[in-house]
C-alpha positions as CSV (number, residue, x, y, z in Angstrom):
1,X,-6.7,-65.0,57.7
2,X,-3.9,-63.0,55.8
3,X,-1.5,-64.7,53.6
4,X,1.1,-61.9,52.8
5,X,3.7,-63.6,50.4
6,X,5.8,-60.6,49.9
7,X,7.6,-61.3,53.4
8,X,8.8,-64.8,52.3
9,X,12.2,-65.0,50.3
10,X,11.8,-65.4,46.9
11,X,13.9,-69.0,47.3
12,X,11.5,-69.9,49.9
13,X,7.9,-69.0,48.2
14,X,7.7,-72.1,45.9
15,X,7.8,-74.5,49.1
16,X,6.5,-72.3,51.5
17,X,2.7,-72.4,49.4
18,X,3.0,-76.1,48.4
19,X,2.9,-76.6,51.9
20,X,0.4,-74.2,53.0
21,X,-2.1,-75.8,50.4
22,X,-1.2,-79.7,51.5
23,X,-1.9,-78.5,55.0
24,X,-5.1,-76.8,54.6
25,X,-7.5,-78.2,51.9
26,X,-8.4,-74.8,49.5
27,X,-11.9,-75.6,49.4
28,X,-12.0,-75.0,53.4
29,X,-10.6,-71.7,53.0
30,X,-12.4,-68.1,51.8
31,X,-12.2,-67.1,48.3
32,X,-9.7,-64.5,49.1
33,X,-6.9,-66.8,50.9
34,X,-7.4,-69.1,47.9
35,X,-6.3,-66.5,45.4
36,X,-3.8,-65.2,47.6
37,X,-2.1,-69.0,47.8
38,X,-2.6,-69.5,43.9
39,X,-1.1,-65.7,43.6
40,X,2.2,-66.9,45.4
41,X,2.5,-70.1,43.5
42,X,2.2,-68.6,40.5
43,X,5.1,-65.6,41.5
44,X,7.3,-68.5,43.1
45,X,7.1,-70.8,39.8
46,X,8.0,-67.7,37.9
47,X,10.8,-66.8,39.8
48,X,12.1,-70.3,40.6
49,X,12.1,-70.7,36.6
50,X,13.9,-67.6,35.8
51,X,16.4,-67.6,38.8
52,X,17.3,-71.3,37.2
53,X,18.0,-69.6,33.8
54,X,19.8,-67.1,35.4
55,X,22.3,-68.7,37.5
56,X,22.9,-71.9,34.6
57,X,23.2,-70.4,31.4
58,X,26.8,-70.7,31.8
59,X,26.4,-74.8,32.0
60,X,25.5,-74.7,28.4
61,X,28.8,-73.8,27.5
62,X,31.3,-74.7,30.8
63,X,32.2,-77.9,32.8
64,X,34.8,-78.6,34.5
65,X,36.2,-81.4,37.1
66,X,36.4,-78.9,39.6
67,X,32.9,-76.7,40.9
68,X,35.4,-74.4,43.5
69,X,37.3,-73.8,39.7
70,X,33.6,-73.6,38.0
71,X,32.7,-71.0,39.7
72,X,36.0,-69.3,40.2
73,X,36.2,-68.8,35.9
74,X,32.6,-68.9,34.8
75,X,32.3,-64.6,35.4
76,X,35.7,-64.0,33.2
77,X,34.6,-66.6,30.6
78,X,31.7,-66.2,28.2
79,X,30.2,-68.1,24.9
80,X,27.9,-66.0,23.1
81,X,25.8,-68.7,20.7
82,X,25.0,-67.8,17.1
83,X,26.5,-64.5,17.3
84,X,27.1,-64.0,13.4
85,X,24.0,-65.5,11.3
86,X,25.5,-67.7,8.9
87,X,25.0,-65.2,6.1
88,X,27.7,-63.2,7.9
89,X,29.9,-66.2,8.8
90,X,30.0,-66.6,5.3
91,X,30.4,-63.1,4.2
92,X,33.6,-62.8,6.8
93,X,34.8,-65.8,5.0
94,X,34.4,-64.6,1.3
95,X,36.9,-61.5,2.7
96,X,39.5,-63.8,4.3
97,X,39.7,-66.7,2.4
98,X,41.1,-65.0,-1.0
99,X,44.3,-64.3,1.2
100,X,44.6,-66.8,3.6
101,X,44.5,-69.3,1.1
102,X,47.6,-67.8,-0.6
103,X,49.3,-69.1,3.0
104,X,50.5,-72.5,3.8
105,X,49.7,-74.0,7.1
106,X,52.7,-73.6,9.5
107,X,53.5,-76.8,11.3
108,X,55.3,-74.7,14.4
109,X,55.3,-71.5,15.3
110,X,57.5,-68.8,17.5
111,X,56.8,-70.2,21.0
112,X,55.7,-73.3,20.0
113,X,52.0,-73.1,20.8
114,X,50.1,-73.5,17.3
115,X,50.2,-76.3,14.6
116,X,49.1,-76.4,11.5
117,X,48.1,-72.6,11.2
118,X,47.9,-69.7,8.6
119,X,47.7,-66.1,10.3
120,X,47.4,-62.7,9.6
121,X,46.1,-59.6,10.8
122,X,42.8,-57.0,8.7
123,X,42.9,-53.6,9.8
124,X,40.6,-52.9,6.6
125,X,37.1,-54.6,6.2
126,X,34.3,-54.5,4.0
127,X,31.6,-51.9,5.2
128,X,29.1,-55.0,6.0
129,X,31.9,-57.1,8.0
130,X,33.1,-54.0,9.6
131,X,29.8,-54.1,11.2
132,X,30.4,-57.5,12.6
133,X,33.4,-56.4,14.2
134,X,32.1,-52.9,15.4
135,X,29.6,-55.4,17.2
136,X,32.1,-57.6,19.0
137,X,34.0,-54.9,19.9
138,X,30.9,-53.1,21.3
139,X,30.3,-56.7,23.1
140,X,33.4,-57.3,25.0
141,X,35.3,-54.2,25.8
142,X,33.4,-52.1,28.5
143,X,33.1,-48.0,27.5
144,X,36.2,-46.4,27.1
145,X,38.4,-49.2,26.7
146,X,40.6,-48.9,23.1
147,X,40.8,-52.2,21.2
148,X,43.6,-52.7,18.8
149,X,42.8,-51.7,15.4
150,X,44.6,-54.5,13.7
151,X,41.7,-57.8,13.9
152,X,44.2,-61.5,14.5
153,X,42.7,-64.1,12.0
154,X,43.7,-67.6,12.5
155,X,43.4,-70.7,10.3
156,X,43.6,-73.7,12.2
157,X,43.8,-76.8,9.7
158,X,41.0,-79.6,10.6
159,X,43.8,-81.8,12.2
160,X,45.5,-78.6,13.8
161,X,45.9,-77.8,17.3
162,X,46.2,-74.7,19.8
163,X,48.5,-75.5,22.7
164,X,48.3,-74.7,26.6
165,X,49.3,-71.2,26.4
166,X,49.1,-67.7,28.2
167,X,49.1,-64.8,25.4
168,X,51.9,-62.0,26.3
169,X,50.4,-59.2,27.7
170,X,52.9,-57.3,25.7
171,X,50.7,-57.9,22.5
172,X,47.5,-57.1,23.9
173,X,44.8,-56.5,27.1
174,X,42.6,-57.9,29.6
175,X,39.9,-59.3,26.9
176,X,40.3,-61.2,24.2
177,X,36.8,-62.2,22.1
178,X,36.7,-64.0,19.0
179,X,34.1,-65.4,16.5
180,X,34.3,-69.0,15.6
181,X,34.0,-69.7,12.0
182,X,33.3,-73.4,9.7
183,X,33.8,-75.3,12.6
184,X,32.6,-76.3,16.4
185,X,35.9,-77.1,19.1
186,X,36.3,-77.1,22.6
187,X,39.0,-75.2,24.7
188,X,40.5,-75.8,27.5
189,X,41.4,-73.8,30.7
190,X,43.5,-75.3,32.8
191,X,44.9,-73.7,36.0
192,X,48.6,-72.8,35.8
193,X,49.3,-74.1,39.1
194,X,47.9,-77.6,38.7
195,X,46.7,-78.7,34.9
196,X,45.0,-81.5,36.2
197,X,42.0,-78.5,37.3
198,X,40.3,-77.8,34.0
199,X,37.1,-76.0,32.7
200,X,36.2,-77.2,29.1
201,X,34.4,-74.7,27.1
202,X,32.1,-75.8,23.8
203,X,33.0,-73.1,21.6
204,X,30.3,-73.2,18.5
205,X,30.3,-72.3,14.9
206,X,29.5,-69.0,14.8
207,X,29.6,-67.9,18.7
208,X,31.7,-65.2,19.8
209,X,34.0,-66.3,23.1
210,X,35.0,-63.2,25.5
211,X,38.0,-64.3,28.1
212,X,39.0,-61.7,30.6
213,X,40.4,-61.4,33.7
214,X,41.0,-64.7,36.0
215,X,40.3,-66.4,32.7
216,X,42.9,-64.5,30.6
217,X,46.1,-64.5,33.2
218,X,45.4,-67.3,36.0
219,X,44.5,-70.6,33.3
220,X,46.3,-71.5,29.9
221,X,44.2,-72.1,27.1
222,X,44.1,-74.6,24.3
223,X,42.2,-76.0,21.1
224,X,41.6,-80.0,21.9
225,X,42.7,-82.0,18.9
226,X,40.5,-84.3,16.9
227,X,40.5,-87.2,19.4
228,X,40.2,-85.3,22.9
229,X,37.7,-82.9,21.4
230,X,34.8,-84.0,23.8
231,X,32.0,-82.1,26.0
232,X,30.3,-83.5,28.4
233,X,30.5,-87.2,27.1
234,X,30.1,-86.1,23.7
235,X,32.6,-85.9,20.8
236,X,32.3,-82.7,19.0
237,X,33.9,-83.5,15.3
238,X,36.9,-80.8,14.2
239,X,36.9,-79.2,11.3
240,X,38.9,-76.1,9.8
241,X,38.3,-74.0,12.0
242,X,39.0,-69.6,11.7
243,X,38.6,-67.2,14.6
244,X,38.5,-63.3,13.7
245,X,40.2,-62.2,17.2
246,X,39.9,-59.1,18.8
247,X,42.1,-57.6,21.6
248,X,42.2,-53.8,23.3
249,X,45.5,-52.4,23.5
250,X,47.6,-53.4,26.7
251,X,47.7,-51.8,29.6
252,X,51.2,-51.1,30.5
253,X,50.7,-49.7,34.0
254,X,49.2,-53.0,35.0
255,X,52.6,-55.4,34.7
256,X,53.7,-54.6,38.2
257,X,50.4,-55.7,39.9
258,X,49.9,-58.5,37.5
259,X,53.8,-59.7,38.5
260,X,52.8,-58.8,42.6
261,X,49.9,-61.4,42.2
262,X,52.0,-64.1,41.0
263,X,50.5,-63.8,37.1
264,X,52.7,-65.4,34.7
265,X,53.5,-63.3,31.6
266,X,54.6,-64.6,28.4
């Protein structure tokens, strides 16, 4: 008898030899069946496992009240955990803080989408920090894409919040990626065409978010305040929270077929 488990689907292996072993007792069978049956439930367990990893990693990070909107964002949406080590969250932090804290927080600003903020924008880094950026940059724009030299530095106040909002092509690309620094939040994505479809995403201290595509033009994005900042069932406590930001220029030629597929641009 030849058992040849290379012509069962991999999603098919795992229950395919549980049942081949319930149905016929191993100790009936010859020595080389037996191995050949503990061979494939060994491969099937391994590749049940890993498949699982592989198609839920974005659950860690994601949920939403919609799976059709789940899956529609969770390709143009990444969380990247413990991207800076927390000697480089505080090292970024020893560079900006000397300035920003020379700011007051704003309590509007020019289209009304941030509250209690301080802003600004580092072309020039430290050679050490200069590596963290050189890595994000490295992380979320694909070869041959130009990011904008200038890095966006936000200071959102512990009680601050980000508004539903689409960033103006006009300012920058497809991608924008951003370490989270001091603090933990949850954003929002809501679809522009009916905010009651969502996808929260738990943003970590010291991850680095990419959003492209679907992500960056179809859905709004916010920061949920102190009370609404909750994932999964659990409250994730707000603090002051900073994001180094970093975009690649805009491409121009895009507009027209951004404006043909009905993408808002602000």
């Amino acid at each position: 008898m030849v058992f040849n488990h290379q012509l069962i689907p991999s999603y098919l292996m795992f229950n395919t030899c549980n049942a081949f072993a319930r149905v016929l007792p191993l100790k009936t069978l010859p020595v080389k069946t037996v191995c050949n049956v503990l061979r494939c439930l060994s491969n099937a367990t391994s590749n049940r496992d890993q498949l699982s990893v592989t198609t839920n990693v974005y659950t860690s990070y994601l949920d939403s009240n919609s799976q059709q909107t789940l899956d529609l964002i969770k390709d143009s949406f990444k969380v990247i955990d413990d991207f800076v080590t927390e000697d480089e969250e505080q090292s970024l932090f020893k560079e900006i803080e000397p300035y920003v804290k020379r700011l007051r927080y704003e309590t509007s600003h020019w289209d009304d989408a941030i509250h209690e903020y301080r802003e600004t924008e580092r072309s020039k880094w430290t050679q050490e920090n200069q590596r963290i950026i050189d890595r994000v940059r490295n992380t979320a724009f694909p070869a041959g894409v130009a990011p904008i030299r200038s890095v966006h530095v936000l200071d959102l106040a512990k009680t601050g919040v980000i508004k539903a909002h689409v960033d103006a092509v006009r300012f920058c690309g497809d991608t924008i990626a951003g370490i989270s620094l001091l603090s933990s939040s949850v954003m929002r994505l809501a679809d522009e065409t009916d905010n009651t479809v969502f996808v929260d995403a738990l943003i970590k201290r010291r991850s680095l978010y990419i959003m492209s595509g679907i992500a960056r033009y179809k859905f709004t994005h916010e920061i949920l305040g102190q009370q609404m900042s909750v994932f999964k069932g659990q409250a994730i406590p707000r603090d002051r929270r900073i994001s180094v930001i970093c975009r690649n220029q805009p491409d121009y030629s895009q507009r027209e077929d951004m404006n043909d597929n009905n993408y808002q641009i602000r």
